[in-house]
N, C-alpha and C positions, 0 to 999 in steps of 0.2 A: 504494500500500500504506500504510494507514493505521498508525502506531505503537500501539504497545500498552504498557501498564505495570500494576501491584498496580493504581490505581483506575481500575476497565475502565471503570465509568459517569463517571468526570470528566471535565473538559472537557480537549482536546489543546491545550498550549501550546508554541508549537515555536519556540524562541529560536535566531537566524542566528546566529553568531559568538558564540566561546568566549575574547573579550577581558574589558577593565573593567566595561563597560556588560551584556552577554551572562552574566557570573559573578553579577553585584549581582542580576539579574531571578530567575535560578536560584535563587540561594541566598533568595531572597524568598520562591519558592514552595516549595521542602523541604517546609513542614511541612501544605500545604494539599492538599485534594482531587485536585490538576487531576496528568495526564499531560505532562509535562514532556519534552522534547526537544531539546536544544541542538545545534549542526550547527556542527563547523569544517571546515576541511582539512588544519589542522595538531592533532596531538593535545597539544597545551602549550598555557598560559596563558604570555602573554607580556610579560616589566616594559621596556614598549618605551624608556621615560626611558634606561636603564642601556644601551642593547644598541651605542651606542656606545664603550663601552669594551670590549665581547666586539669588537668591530671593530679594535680595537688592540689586543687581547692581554692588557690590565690584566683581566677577568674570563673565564671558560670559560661557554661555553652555558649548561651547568646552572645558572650563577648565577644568572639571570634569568629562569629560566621553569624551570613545572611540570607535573603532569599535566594534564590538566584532568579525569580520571575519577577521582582522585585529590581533589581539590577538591566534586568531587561525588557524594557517595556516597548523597545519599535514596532510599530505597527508589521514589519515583514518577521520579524522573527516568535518561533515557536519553541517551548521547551516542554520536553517530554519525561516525566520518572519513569526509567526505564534502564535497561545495559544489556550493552550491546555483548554479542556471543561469536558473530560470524562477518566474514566481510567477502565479498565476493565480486572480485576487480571485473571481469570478463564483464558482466552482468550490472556495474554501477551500482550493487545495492548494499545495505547493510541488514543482517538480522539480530532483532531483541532477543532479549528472553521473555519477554510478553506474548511473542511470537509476529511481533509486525517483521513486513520487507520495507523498509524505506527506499527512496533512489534517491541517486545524487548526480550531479554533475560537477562537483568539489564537495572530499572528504578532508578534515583535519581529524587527525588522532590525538588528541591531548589529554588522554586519560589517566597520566599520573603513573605512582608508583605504591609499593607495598615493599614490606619491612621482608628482607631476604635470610630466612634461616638457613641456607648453605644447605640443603637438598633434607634439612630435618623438619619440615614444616607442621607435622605433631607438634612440636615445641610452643608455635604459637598460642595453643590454649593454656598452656601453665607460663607462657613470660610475651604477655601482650605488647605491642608499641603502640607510641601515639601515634596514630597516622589517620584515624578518622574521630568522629567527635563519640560513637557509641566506644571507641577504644578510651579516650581520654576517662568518659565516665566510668568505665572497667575498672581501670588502672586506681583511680579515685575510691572507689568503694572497696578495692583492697586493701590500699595503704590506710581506709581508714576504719574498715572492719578491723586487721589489725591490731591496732591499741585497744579496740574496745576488747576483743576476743582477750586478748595480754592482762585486759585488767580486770577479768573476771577466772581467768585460767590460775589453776593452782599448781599445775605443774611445771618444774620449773627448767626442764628442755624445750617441754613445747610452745614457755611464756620466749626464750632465746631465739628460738625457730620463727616466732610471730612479729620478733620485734626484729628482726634481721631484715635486709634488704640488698639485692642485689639488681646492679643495673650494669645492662650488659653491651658496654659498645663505649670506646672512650673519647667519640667525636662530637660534635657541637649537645646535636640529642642528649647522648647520657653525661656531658660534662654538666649540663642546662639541670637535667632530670636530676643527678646527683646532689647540687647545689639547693634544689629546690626540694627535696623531702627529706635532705640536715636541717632547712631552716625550719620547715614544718613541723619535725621532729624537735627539735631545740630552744625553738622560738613560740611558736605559735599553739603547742598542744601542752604543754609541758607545767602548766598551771591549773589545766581542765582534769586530771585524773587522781585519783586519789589514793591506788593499791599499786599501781605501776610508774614507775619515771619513763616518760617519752622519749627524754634526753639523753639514755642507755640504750638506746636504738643501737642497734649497727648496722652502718651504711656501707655496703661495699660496689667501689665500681673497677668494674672486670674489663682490660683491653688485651686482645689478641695479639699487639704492638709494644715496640718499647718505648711508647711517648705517649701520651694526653694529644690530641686537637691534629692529627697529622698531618691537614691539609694548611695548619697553620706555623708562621716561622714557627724554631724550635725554642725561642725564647718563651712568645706568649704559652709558651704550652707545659713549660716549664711553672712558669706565672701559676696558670691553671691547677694545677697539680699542688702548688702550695697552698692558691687559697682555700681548696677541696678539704685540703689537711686542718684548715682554721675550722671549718667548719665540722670537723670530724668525721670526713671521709674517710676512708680506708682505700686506695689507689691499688688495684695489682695489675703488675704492666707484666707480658711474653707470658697473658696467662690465656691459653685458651680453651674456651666452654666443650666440653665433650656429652655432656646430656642433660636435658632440664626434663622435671616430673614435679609433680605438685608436691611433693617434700622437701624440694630445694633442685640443688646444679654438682654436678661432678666438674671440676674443672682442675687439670693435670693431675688428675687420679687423687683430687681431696673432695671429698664430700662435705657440701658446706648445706647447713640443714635453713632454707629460708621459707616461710610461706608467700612473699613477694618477689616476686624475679619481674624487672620490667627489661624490655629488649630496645634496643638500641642500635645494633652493629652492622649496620649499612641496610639497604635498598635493593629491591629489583622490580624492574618495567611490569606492570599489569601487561594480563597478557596477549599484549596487540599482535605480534608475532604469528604468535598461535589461529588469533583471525584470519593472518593474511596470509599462512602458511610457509611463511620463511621463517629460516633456523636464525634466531637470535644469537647474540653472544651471549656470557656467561652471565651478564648482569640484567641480560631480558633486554638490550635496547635491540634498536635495526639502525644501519646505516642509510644514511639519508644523502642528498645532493645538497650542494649550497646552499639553494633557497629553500630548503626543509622538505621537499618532493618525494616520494619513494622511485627509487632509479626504477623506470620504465613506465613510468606512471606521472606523467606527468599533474594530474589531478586531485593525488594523493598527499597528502603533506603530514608528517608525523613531526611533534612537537613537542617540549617540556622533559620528561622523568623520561620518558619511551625511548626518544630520539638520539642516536648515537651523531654525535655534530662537533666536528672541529672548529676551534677558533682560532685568530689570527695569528697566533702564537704555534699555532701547530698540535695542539692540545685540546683532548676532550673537555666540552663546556661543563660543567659542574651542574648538580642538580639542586640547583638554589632557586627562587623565588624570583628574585630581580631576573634569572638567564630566562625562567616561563615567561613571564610577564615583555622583556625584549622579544623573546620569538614569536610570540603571540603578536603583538603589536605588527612586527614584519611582516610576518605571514597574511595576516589582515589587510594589510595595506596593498599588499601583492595581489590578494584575490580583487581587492575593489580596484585596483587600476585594469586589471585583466577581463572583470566584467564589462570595465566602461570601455572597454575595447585596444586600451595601451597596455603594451608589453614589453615596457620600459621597466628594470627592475634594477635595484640596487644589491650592490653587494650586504649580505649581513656583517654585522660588526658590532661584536658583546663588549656592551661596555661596563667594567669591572671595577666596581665602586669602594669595592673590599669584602670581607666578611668580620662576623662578628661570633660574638657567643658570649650570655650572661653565665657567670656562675654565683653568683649568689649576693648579697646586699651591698652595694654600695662597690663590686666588684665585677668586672668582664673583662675581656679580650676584645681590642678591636685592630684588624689590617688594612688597611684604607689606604690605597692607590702607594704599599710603601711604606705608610708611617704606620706606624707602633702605638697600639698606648692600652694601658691596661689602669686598673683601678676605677675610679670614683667616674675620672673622663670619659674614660670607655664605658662605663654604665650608664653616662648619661646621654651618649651616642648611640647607644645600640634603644634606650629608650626612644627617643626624638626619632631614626631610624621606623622601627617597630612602630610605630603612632603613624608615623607620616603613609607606611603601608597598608594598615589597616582600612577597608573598604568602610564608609558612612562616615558622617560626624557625631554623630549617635556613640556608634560604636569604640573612634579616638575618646571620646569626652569619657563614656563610661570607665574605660580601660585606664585613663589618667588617673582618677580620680579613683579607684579600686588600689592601683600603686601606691599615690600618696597617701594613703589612708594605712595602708599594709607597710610603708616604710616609715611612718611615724608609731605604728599601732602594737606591730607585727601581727597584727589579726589578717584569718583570709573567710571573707564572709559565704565562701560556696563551699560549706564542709557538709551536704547533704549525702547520707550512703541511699542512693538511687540506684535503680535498675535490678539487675539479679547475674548471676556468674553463668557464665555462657557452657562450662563446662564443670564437672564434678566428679572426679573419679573417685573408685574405691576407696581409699586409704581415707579421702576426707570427708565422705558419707560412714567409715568407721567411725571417726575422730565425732561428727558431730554426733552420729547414733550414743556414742560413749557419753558426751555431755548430755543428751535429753536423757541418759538414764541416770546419770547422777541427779538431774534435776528433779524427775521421775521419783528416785527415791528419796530427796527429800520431802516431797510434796504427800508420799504417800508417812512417811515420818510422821509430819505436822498433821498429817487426821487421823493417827493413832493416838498421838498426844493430845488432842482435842476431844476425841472417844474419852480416853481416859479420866479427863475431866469431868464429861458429861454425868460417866459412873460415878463419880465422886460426890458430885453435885444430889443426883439421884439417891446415892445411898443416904 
Protein backbone atom coordinates (compact mmCIF):
# COMPACT_ATOMS: atom_id res chain seq x y z
CA UNK A 1 0.00 0.00 0.00
CA UNK A 2 1.51 2.91 -1.34
CA UNK A 3 1.31 6.36 1.07
CA UNK A 4 -0.46 9.03 0.03
CA UNK A 5 -0.26 12.90 1.03
CA UNK A 6 -1.72 16.80 -0.29
CA UNK A 7 1.13 16.33 -3.28
CA UNK A 8 -0.49 13.19 -4.93
CA UNK A 9 1.85 13.75 -8.07
CA UNK A 10 5.27 14.13 -5.80
CA UNK A 11 7.68 11.82 -5.41
CA UNK A 12 7.31 9.36 -2.18
CA UNK A 13 10.09 9.81 0.40
CA UNK A 14 9.90 7.54 3.04
CA UNK A 15 12.43 8.24 5.84
CA UNK A 16 13.23 4.84 8.41
CA UNK A 17 13.72 6.28 11.95
CA UNK A 18 12.35 9.21 13.75
CA UNK A 19 15.84 10.05 15.47
CA UNK A 20 18.60 13.01 14.75
CA UNK A 21 19.50 12.07 11.25
CA UNK A 22 15.52 10.98 10.37
CA UNK A 23 14.12 14.63 11.84
CA UNK A 24 17.08 16.84 9.97
CA UNK A 25 15.90 14.90 6.28
CA UNK A 26 12.08 15.68 7.38
CA UNK A 27 12.35 18.86 8.22
CA UNK A 28 14.40 19.52 4.91
CA UNK A 29 11.70 18.45 2.98
CA UNK A 30 8.58 20.44 4.69
CA UNK A 31 8.41 22.84 2.27
CA UNK A 32 9.08 20.92 -1.19
CA UNK A 33 6.87 19.00 -3.56
CA UNK A 34 7.61 15.30 -2.52
CA UNK A 35 5.28 12.94 -0.17
CA UNK A 36 7.12 12.43 2.99
CA UNK A 37 6.85 9.60 5.39
CA UNK A 38 8.83 8.89 8.34
CA UNK A 39 8.50 5.26 10.18
CA UNK A 40 9.55 4.76 13.85
CA UNK A 41 8.37 2.23 16.46
CA UNK A 42 8.52 4.45 19.08
CA UNK A 43 6.24 7.67 18.79
CA UNK A 44 9.15 10.30 20.40
CA UNK A 45 12.01 11.97 19.32
CA UNK A 46 14.68 10.85 21.53
CA UNK A 47 17.98 13.20 23.29
CA UNK A 48 19.79 9.83 23.74
CA UNK A 49 23.02 12.12 25.34
CA UNK A 50 20.78 12.88 28.51
CA UNK A 51 18.79 9.51 28.90
CA UNK A 52 21.37 8.40 31.28
CA UNK A 53 20.28 10.46 33.82
CA UNK A 54 16.33 9.45 33.26
CA UNK A 55 18.24 6.16 34.38
CA UNK A 56 19.19 7.58 37.62
CA UNK A 57 16.30 9.52 38.44
CA UNK A 58 18.05 13.12 38.09
CA UNK A 59 15.57 13.76 34.95
CA UNK A 60 11.67 12.17 34.11
CA UNK A 61 11.08 10.73 30.49
CA UNK A 62 9.41 13.73 29.24
CA UNK A 63 12.73 15.52 29.71
CA UNK A 64 14.30 14.08 26.92
CA UNK A 65 12.09 13.25 24.29
CA UNK A 66 9.09 14.54 22.32
CA UNK A 67 6.52 13.84 19.93
CA UNK A 68 7.62 13.20 16.90
CA UNK A 69 4.17 14.28 15.16
CA UNK A 70 4.53 17.14 17.08
CA UNK A 71 7.90 18.12 15.53
CA UNK A 72 6.30 17.59 12.23
CA UNK A 73 3.56 19.04 11.20
CA UNK A 74 3.83 19.81 7.18
CA UNK A 75 1.16 19.41 5.58
CA UNK A 76 3.01 16.64 2.99
CA UNK A 77 4.59 14.64 5.58
CA UNK A 78 3.07 11.54 7.28
CA UNK A 79 4.25 9.59 10.29
CA UNK A 80 3.40 6.11 10.89
CA UNK A 81 4.01 3.73 14.41
CA UNK A 82 5.33 1.14 12.99
CA UNK A 83 9.15 -0.98 11.82
CA UNK A 84 10.18 -1.80 9.23
CA UNK A 85 11.35 -5.73 8.67
CA UNK A 86 12.13 -5.89 4.93
CA UNK A 87 13.32 -3.76 2.06
CA UNK A 88 13.07 -4.79 -1.34
CA UNK A 89 15.36 -2.57 -3.88
CA UNK A 90 14.09 -4.34 -7.30
CA UNK A 91 10.49 -3.43 -6.23
CA UNK A 92 10.94 0.27 -4.54
CA UNK A 93 9.03 -0.93 -1.42
CA UNK A 94 9.55 -1.40 2.06
CA UNK A 95 7.69 -3.89 4.46
CA UNK A 96 6.34 -3.27 8.21
CA UNK A 97 5.63 -5.54 10.71
CA UNK A 98 2.14 -4.31 10.65
CA UNK A 99 2.33 -5.86 7.54
CA UNK A 100 1.89 -2.73 5.03
CA UNK A 101 4.03 -2.44 1.54
CA UNK A 102 4.90 1.14 1.24
CA UNK A 103 6.75 2.46 -2.01
CA UNK A 104 9.05 4.84 -2.54
CA UNK A 105 10.84 6.68 -4.98
CA UNK A 106 13.63 7.85 -2.19
CA UNK A 107 14.47 5.80 0.81
CA UNK A 108 16.62 7.02 3.82
CA UNK A 109 17.74 4.56 6.49
CA UNK A 110 18.37 6.33 9.71
CA UNK A 111 17.34 3.86 12.12
CA UNK A 112 19.93 4.17 14.77
CA UNK A 113 21.65 1.62 16.79
CA UNK A 114 21.59 -0.83 19.76
CA UNK A 115 23.95 -1.77 22.49
CA UNK A 116 26.36 -4.62 20.83
CA UNK A 117 26.82 -7.69 23.35
CA UNK A 118 29.70 -9.27 21.18
CA UNK A 119 27.56 -12.33 19.77
CA UNK A 120 26.10 -12.86 23.74
CA UNK A 121 22.80 -11.08 23.34
CA UNK A 122 21.13 -13.35 26.26
CA UNK A 123 23.06 -10.88 28.31
CA UNK A 124 20.85 -8.02 27.46
CA UNK A 125 18.06 -9.10 29.92
CA UNK A 126 20.28 -9.34 33.15
CA UNK A 127 22.77 -5.99 32.01
CA UNK A 128 20.33 -3.46 30.13
CA UNK A 129 21.72 -0.11 28.36
CA UNK A 130 20.33 3.10 27.98
CA UNK A 131 19.57 3.29 24.45
CA UNK A 132 15.79 3.69 24.44
CA UNK A 133 13.56 5.46 27.15
CA UNK A 134 11.56 1.84 28.36
CA UNK A 135 15.50 0.81 28.87
CA UNK A 136 16.23 4.02 30.81
CA UNK A 137 13.13 3.34 33.08
CA UNK A 138 14.44 -0.55 33.57
CA UNK A 139 17.67 0.50 34.45
CA UNK A 140 15.89 3.14 37.05
CA UNK A 141 13.67 0.77 38.89
CA UNK A 142 16.68 -1.57 39.59
CA UNK A 143 19.00 0.70 40.91
CA UNK A 144 16.36 1.68 42.91
CA UNK A 145 14.58 -1.49 43.90
CA UNK A 146 17.99 -2.01 45.11
CA UNK A 147 18.27 -0.08 48.24
CA UNK A 148 14.97 -0.73 49.10
CA UNK A 149 15.32 -4.68 48.69
CA UNK A 150 19.09 -3.94 50.83
CA UNK A 151 17.01 -2.30 53.53
CA UNK A 152 14.60 -4.69 54.33
CA UNK A 153 17.20 -7.86 53.44
CA UNK A 154 18.61 -9.49 56.48
CA UNK A 155 21.06 -11.36 54.88
CA UNK A 156 24.20 -10.07 54.70
CA UNK A 157 25.71 -11.57 51.16
CA UNK A 158 22.62 -10.92 49.59
CA UNK A 159 22.32 -7.04 51.27
CA UNK A 160 26.45 -6.86 49.34
CA UNK A 161 25.13 -8.55 46.09
CA UNK A 162 22.09 -5.66 46.04
CA UNK A 163 24.20 -2.91 46.98
CA UNK A 164 26.81 -3.65 44.21
CA UNK A 165 26.86 -2.33 40.92
CA UNK A 166 28.41 -2.97 37.83
CA UNK A 167 28.71 -0.90 34.61
CA UNK A 168 30.08 -2.35 31.82
CA UNK A 169 31.88 -0.37 29.16
CA UNK A 170 34.50 2.48 30.10
CA UNK A 171 33.59 5.18 27.22
CA UNK A 172 31.50 8.36 27.54
CA UNK A 173 28.19 5.95 28.54
CA UNK A 174 29.46 4.11 31.53
CA UNK A 175 32.06 6.83 32.56
CA UNK A 176 28.54 9.24 32.57
CA UNK A 177 26.59 6.12 34.04
CA UNK A 178 29.23 5.47 36.66
CA UNK A 179 29.49 9.10 37.88
CA UNK A 180 25.90 9.35 38.17
CA UNK A 181 24.60 6.35 40.54
CA UNK A 182 28.10 7.33 43.04
CA UNK A 183 26.22 10.49 43.32
CA UNK A 184 22.93 8.98 43.72
CA UNK A 185 24.20 6.50 45.94
CA UNK A 186 26.31 9.12 48.08
CA UNK A 187 24.51 12.18 47.73
CA UNK A 188 21.06 11.95 47.17
CA UNK A 189 19.76 8.57 48.91
CA UNK A 190 21.99 8.37 51.67
CA UNK A 191 19.78 10.35 54.20
CA UNK A 192 16.31 8.41 53.05
CA UNK A 193 17.10 4.91 54.62
CA UNK A 194 17.27 3.84 57.85
CA UNK A 195 18.79 -0.14 58.31
CA UNK A 196 21.01 0.31 55.31
CA UNK A 197 23.81 3.06 54.35
CA UNK A 198 23.57 3.89 50.41
CA UNK A 199 26.95 5.26 50.72
CA UNK A 200 28.43 1.44 51.20
CA UNK A 201 27.39 0.95 47.66
CA UNK A 202 29.99 -0.41 45.57
CA UNK A 203 30.26 0.83 42.23
CA UNK A 204 32.39 -0.93 39.81
CA UNK A 205 33.12 0.17 36.27
CA UNK A 206 34.55 -2.80 34.04
CA UNK A 207 36.79 -1.75 30.68
CA UNK A 208 37.99 -4.28 28.27
CA UNK A 209 40.96 -1.43 27.69
CA UNK A 210 43.65 -0.17 29.40
CA UNK A 211 42.37 3.44 29.63
CA UNK A 212 38.97 5.25 30.73
CA UNK A 213 37.32 7.41 27.52
CA UNK A 214 39.50 5.81 24.53
CA UNK A 215 38.28 7.96 21.94
CA UNK A 216 39.54 10.77 24.09
CA UNK A 217 43.27 12.26 24.57
CA UNK A 218 44.98 10.04 27.12
CA UNK A 219 45.10 13.00 29.59
CA UNK A 220 41.24 13.73 29.84
CA UNK A 221 40.81 10.02 30.49
CA UNK A 222 43.32 9.90 32.90
CA UNK A 223 41.33 13.16 34.51
CA UNK A 224 38.32 10.70 34.31
CA UNK A 225 39.44 7.91 36.06
CA UNK A 226 40.51 10.04 39.16
CA UNK A 227 37.42 11.80 39.53
CA UNK A 228 35.58 8.40 39.30
CA UNK A 229 37.97 7.43 42.35
CA UNK A 230 36.56 10.84 44.32
CA UNK A 231 33.52 9.79 43.98
CA UNK A 232 34.00 6.09 44.95
CA UNK A 233 34.21 4.20 41.94
CA UNK A 234 36.13 1.38 41.62
CA UNK A 235 37.82 1.42 37.96
CA UNK A 236 39.12 -2.18 36.52
CA UNK A 237 40.86 -1.52 33.34
CA UNK A 238 42.31 -5.07 30.74
CA UNK A 239 39.35 -6.59 32.50
CA UNK A 240 37.04 -8.36 30.35
CA UNK A 241 33.36 -9.57 30.98
CA UNK A 242 33.19 -13.37 30.01
CA UNK A 243 29.38 -13.93 31.28
CA UNK A 244 26.58 -11.93 32.88
CA UNK A 245 23.26 -13.92 34.77
CA UNK A 246 21.15 -12.35 37.07
CA UNK A 247 23.41 -13.14 40.16
CA UNK A 248 26.09 -10.87 38.82
CA UNK A 249 29.25 -11.09 35.95
CA UNK A 250 32.33 -13.53 35.80
CA UNK A 251 34.96 -11.25 34.50
CA UNK A 252 38.70 -12.86 34.00
CA UNK A 253 37.53 -15.86 35.81
CA UNK A 254 36.29 -13.64 39.40
CA UNK A 255 32.82 -13.97 40.15
CA UNK A 256 31.75 -10.71 41.21
CA UNK A 257 28.00 -11.35 42.92
CA UNK A 258 25.91 -7.82 41.65
CA UNK A 259 22.20 -7.63 41.31
CA UNK A 260 22.62 -4.42 38.88
CA UNK A 261 24.94 -4.96 35.86
CA UNK A 262 24.17 -1.90 33.59
CA UNK A 263 25.81 -2.30 29.94
CA UNK A 264 27.72 0.17 28.23
CA UNK A 265 30.51 -1.20 25.96
CA UNK A 266 29.85 -0.18 22.55
CA UNK A 267 27.04 -0.28 19.68
CA UNK A 268 25.85 -2.18 16.77
CA UNK A 269 23.74 -0.90 13.50
CA UNK A 270 19.85 -2.09 13.86
CA UNK A 271 19.60 -4.24 11.43
CA UNK A 272 19.35 -2.50 8.11
CA UNK A 273 21.60 -4.96 6.44
CA UNK A 274 19.63 -7.74 7.08
CA UNK A 275 16.79 -5.70 5.11
CA UNK A 276 18.65 -5.06 2.39
CA UNK A 277 20.52 -8.25 2.29
CA UNK A 278 24.12 -7.31 2.40
CA UNK A 279 26.71 -8.67 4.72
CA UNK A 280 27.48 -5.80 7.15
CA UNK A 281 30.80 -5.55 8.94
CA UNK A 282 31.20 -6.52 12.26
CA UNK A 283 29.63 -3.43 13.82
CA UNK A 284 26.35 -3.95 11.60
CA UNK A 285 27.18 -0.75 9.50
CA UNK A 286 27.08 -0.97 5.37
CA UNK A 287 29.30 1.01 3.38
CA UNK A 288 27.81 3.82 1.74
CA UNK A 289 29.14 6.56 -1.34
CA UNK A 290 29.90 10.10 -0.40
CA UNK A 291 26.68 11.44 -0.56
CA UNK A 292 25.29 8.67 1.89
CA UNK A 293 23.68 6.55 -1.27
CA UNK A 294 23.97 2.64 -1.05
CA UNK A 295 26.50 1.94 -4.19
CA UNK A 296 24.01 0.88 -6.97
CA UNK A 297 21.37 2.42 -5.78
CA UNK A 298 21.35 5.55 -6.26
CA UNK A 299 17.96 6.36 -4.26
CA UNK A 300 18.81 4.67 -1.36
CA UNK A 301 20.66 6.73 1.33
CA UNK A 302 21.69 5.07 4.67
CA UNK A 303 22.51 7.53 7.51
CA UNK A 304 23.50 8.00 11.21
CA UNK A 305 24.51 4.75 13.64
CA UNK A 306 23.91 2.31 10.38
CA UNK A 307 26.10 4.17 7.84
CA UNK A 308 29.73 3.05 7.47
CA UNK A 309 31.03 6.88 6.05
CA UNK A 310 34.42 8.35 5.91
CA UNK A 311 35.43 11.79 6.76
CA UNK A 312 37.92 14.05 5.45
CA UNK A 313 40.45 12.84 7.50
CA UNK A 314 40.32 9.40 6.12
CA UNK A 315 38.57 8.07 9.15
CA UNK A 316 35.28 6.48 10.20
CA UNK A 317 32.70 9.29 11.34
CA UNK A 318 31.90 8.49 14.92
CA UNK A 319 28.47 7.61 16.07
CA UNK A 320 27.77 10.85 17.86
CA UNK A 321 24.64 13.11 17.63
CA UNK A 322 26.13 16.28 16.09
CA UNK A 323 27.62 13.47 12.87
CA UNK A 324 23.23 12.29 12.79
CA UNK A 325 22.18 15.42 12.98
CA UNK A 326 25.01 16.80 9.90
CA UNK A 327 24.06 13.86 7.71
CA UNK A 328 20.72 14.28 8.05
CA UNK A 329 20.64 17.91 7.29
CA UNK A 330 22.96 16.89 3.89
CA UNK A 331 21.05 14.26 2.81
CA UNK A 332 17.82 16.54 3.13
CA UNK A 333 19.11 19.16 1.30
CA UNK A 334 20.30 16.64 -1.48
CA UNK A 335 16.93 15.05 -1.99
CA UNK A 336 15.18 18.76 -2.03
CA UNK A 337 17.59 20.20 -4.62
CA UNK A 338 17.00 16.77 -6.77
CA UNK A 339 13.22 16.90 -6.53
CA UNK A 340 13.34 20.44 -7.70
CA UNK A 341 15.20 19.15 -10.60
CA UNK A 342 19.09 20.24 -9.63
CA UNK A 343 21.79 17.88 -9.28
CA UNK A 344 24.17 20.04 -8.00
CA UNK A 345 25.52 18.48 -4.98
CA UNK A 346 28.13 19.37 -2.54
CA UNK A 347 30.68 17.40 -1.10
CA UNK A 348 29.95 16.26 2.79
CA UNK A 349 32.12 17.67 5.29
CA UNK A 350 31.73 16.76 9.29
CA UNK A 351 32.22 19.38 11.00
CA UNK A 352 33.98 18.30 14.49
CA UNK A 353 33.10 20.48 17.30
CA UNK A 354 34.61 18.18 19.81
CA UNK A 355 33.26 15.61 22.28
CA UNK A 356 32.52 15.71 25.78
CA UNK A 357 31.50 13.43 28.75
CA UNK A 358 30.14 14.41 32.23
CA UNK A 359 31.38 12.47 35.17
CA UNK A 360 29.91 13.75 37.98
CA UNK A 361 29.28 17.23 39.92
CA UNK A 362 30.89 20.10 39.06
CA UNK A 363 33.22 17.74 36.96
CA UNK A 364 33.63 16.57 32.95
CA UNK A 365 35.89 16.18 30.03
CA UNK A 366 35.63 18.21 27.29
CA UNK A 367 37.90 18.06 23.45
CA UNK A 368 36.83 20.85 21.51
CA UNK A 369 38.54 21.42 18.07
CA UNK A 370 42.10 20.64 20.37
CA UNK A 371 41.66 22.36 23.53
CA UNK A 372 41.45 20.44 26.69
CA UNK A 373 39.62 21.25 29.69
CA UNK A 374 38.31 19.35 32.28
CA UNK A 375 36.79 20.34 35.78
CA UNK A 376 34.06 22.99 36.78
CA UNK A 377 34.77 24.48 32.62
CA UNK A 378 34.00 21.41 31.14
CA UNK A 379 30.88 20.98 33.14
CA UNK A 380 29.75 23.93 32.32
CA UNK A 381 30.24 23.40 28.53
CA UNK A 382 29.05 20.09 28.18
CA UNK A 383 25.89 21.71 30.04
CA UNK A 384 25.33 24.85 27.71
CA UNK A 385 26.24 22.17 24.82
CA UNK A 386 23.42 19.41 26.07
CA UNK A 387 20.61 22.44 26.47
CA UNK A 388 21.48 24.05 23.30
CA UNK A 389 20.75 20.39 21.75
CA UNK A 390 17.97 19.60 23.24
CA UNK A 391 14.65 19.70 20.90
CA UNK A 392 11.72 22.41 22.55
CA UNK A 393 12.13 25.33 24.85
CA UNK A 394 9.96 23.46 27.17
CA UNK A 395 12.00 20.89 27.28
CA UNK A 396 15.83 23.30 27.65
CA UNK A 397 13.85 25.20 30.48
CA UNK A 398 12.74 22.02 32.31
CA UNK A 399 16.03 20.28 32.19
CA UNK A 400 17.86 23.68 33.58
CA UNK A 401 16.20 24.10 36.17
CA UNK A 402 15.99 20.11 37.36
CA UNK A 403 20.16 20.68 37.24
CA UNK A 404 20.20 23.79 39.36
CA UNK A 405 17.86 22.41 41.67
CA UNK A 406 19.94 18.94 41.96
CA UNK A 407 23.22 20.87 42.07
CA UNK A 408 22.25 23.10 44.83
CA UNK A 409 19.99 20.31 46.56
CA UNK A 410 21.57 17.02 45.52
CA UNK A 411 17.83 15.97 45.24
CA UNK A 412 16.64 14.12 41.94
CA UNK A 413 12.87 14.51 41.95
CA UNK A 414 12.10 11.32 39.39
CA UNK A 415 12.87 8.57 41.84
CA UNK A 416 9.60 6.78 40.97
CA UNK A 417 10.06 2.55 40.72
CA UNK A 418 7.67 2.28 37.57
CA UNK A 419 7.09 -0.39 35.18
CA UNK A 420 7.87 -4.07 35.89
CA UNK A 421 11.21 -6.27 34.91
CA UNK A 422 11.06 -7.58 31.43
CA UNK A 423 12.75 -10.69 32.51
CA UNK A 424 12.82 -13.11 35.76
CA UNK A 425 14.80 -16.01 35.98
CA UNK A 426 14.91 -18.95 38.25
CA UNK A 427 17.37 -18.10 40.83
CA UNK A 428 15.31 -14.62 41.44
CA UNK A 429 11.77 -16.20 41.44
CA UNK A 430 13.69 -18.56 44.28
CA UNK A 431 15.02 -15.46 46.01
CA UNK A 432 11.74 -13.72 46.19
CA UNK A 433 9.59 -17.04 46.66
CA UNK A 434 12.16 -17.36 49.99
CA UNK A 435 11.03 -13.69 51.11
CA UNK A 436 7.11 -14.13 50.67
CA UNK A 437 7.80 -17.01 52.85
CA UNK A 438 9.44 -15.49 55.57
CA UNK A 439 6.98 -12.88 55.26
CA UNK A 440 4.23 -15.75 55.12
CA UNK A 441 5.57 -16.87 58.32
CA UNK A 442 5.44 -14.12 60.07
CA UNK A 443 2.02 -13.06 59.27
CA UNK A 444 0.99 -16.47 60.18
CA UNK A 445 3.16 -15.93 63.66
CA UNK A 446 1.06 -12.60 64.50
CA UNK A 447 -2.48 -14.73 64.34
CA UNK A 448 -1.21 -17.31 66.41
CA UNK A 449 -0.20 -14.65 68.97
CA UNK A 450 -3.58 -12.95 68.51
CA UNK A 451 -5.44 -16.40 68.93
CA UNK A 452 -3.78 -16.66 71.87
CA UNK A 453 -4.82 -13.73 73.26
CA UNK A 454 -8.25 -14.09 72.26
CA UNK A 455 -8.12 -17.48 74.64
CA UNK A 456 -6.93 -15.52 77.24
CA UNK A 457 -9.31 -12.89 77.10
CA UNK A 458 -12.08 -15.75 76.92
CA UNK A 459 -10.96 -17.72 79.79
Amino acid sequence: MATTGIFSNGPSVVIVGGGFAGIEVARALQKSPARVTVIDRHNYNLFQPLLYQVATAALAPTDVAVAIRSLLRGSNTEVLLDEVVGVDLDRTRITTIAGREIAFDFLVLASGSRYNYFGHDEWAAFAPGPKTLEDAIAIRRRLLLAFEEAEMCADDEERRALLTFVIVGGGPTGVEMAGAVAELARATLVRDFRHVDPASAQILLIEAGPRLLAGFPEKLGAYARKALAKLGVQVLLDTRVEHVDDEGIVAEGRRIAARSVIWGAGVRATPVASWLGIQPDRHGTIGVNPDFSLPGHANVFVIGDAAYALGSDGKPLPGLAAVAKQEGRYVGALLRNRIAGSNTTSVFRYRDYGTMAMIGRSAAVADLRGFKFTGKLAWLLWGLVHLYFLIGFRNRLVVLVNWFWAWLTYARGARLITGREPHQSVAKSQRQASSASVVGSICTALERNAERHRDDRSA
